[in-house]
N, C-alpha and C positions, 0 to 999 in steps of 0.2 A: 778602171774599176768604178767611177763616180758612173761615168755613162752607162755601165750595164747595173749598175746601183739605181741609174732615174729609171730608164726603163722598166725596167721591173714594179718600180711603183707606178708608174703611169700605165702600164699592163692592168696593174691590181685595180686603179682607183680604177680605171674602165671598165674590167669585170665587175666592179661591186655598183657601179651606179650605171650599168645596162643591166644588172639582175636584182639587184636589191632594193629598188627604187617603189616605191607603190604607185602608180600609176594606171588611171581607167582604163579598162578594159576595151577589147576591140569590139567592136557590136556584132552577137554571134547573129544578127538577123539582117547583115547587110546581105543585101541582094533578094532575101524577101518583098513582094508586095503586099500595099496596105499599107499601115500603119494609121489607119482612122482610131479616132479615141469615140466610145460612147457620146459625146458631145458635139463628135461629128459626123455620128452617122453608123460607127464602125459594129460590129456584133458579130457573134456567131451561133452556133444552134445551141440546143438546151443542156446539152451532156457537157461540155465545153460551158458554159456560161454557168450551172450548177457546180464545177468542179472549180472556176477560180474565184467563185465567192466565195466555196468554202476554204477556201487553200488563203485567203485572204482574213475570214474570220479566225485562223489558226497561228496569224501572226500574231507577234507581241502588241498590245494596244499601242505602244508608243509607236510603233510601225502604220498601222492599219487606220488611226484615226487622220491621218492625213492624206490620206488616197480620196482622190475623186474622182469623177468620172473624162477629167483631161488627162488622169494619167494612167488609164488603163487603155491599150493599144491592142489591132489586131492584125495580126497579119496572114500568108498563105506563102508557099514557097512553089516552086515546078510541079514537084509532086505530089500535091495535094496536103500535104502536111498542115496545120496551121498552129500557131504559135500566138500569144496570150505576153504583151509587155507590163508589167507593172510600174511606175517609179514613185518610187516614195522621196519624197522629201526629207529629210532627217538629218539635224545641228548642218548643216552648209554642204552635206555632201546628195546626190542622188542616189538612192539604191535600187539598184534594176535588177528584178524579178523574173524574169522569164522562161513560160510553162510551156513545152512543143507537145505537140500532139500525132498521132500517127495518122492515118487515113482514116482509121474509126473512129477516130476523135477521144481515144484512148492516150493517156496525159504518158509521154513517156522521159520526159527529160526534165528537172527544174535547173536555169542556170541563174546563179545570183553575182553582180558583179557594181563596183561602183561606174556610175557613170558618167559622174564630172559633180563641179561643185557650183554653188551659186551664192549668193550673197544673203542672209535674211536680212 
């Protein structure tokens, strides 16, 4: 009885902290190329660079006053797709912003996810 008594809990504690844990996000742009920041060079055309400054002007000021242009990222994937990374800094964690685009450069996806932490 004790031994299918631990199991049981040792079952439980390992469903609850493999799913209930908060933990960064996997980076939905792995395997993307690119990832230049404006500071290094990175940009894309004008429908695309109009649409994530306004999508940037539409955040909460506490968001938005802390993006620079190292933490705006660009990338492209196989299919021409291209894709727009944000991070914001905010109280020790990263928050990752990221706007895909389709071939017309039509915004069709935003994915928001943390993406690690850092020290201030």
């Amino acid at each position: 009885m004790k031994l299918t008594r631990f199991t049981l809990c040792l079952l439980l504690v390992s469903f609850i902290l493999g799913f209930g844990c908060a933990t960064p996000a996997h980076n939905p742009l792995s395997g993307w190329t690119g990832g230049l920041s404006l500071y290094q060079g990175g940009h894309t055309d004008g429908a695309i660079t109009t649409d994530y400054q306004s999508y940037i002007q539409k955040l909460p000021l506490q968001e938005s006053q802390f993006i620079t242009k190292f933490d705006i990222k660009f990338y492209e994937d196989r299919t021409g797709q291209h894709a727009v990374e944000i991070s914001i800094p905010l109280n020790g964690t990263w928050r990752m912003h990221v706007l895909i685009y389709d071939k017309d450069d039509k915004r069709i996806k935003v994915i928001k996810y943390i993406g690690g932490e850092y020290r201030s």
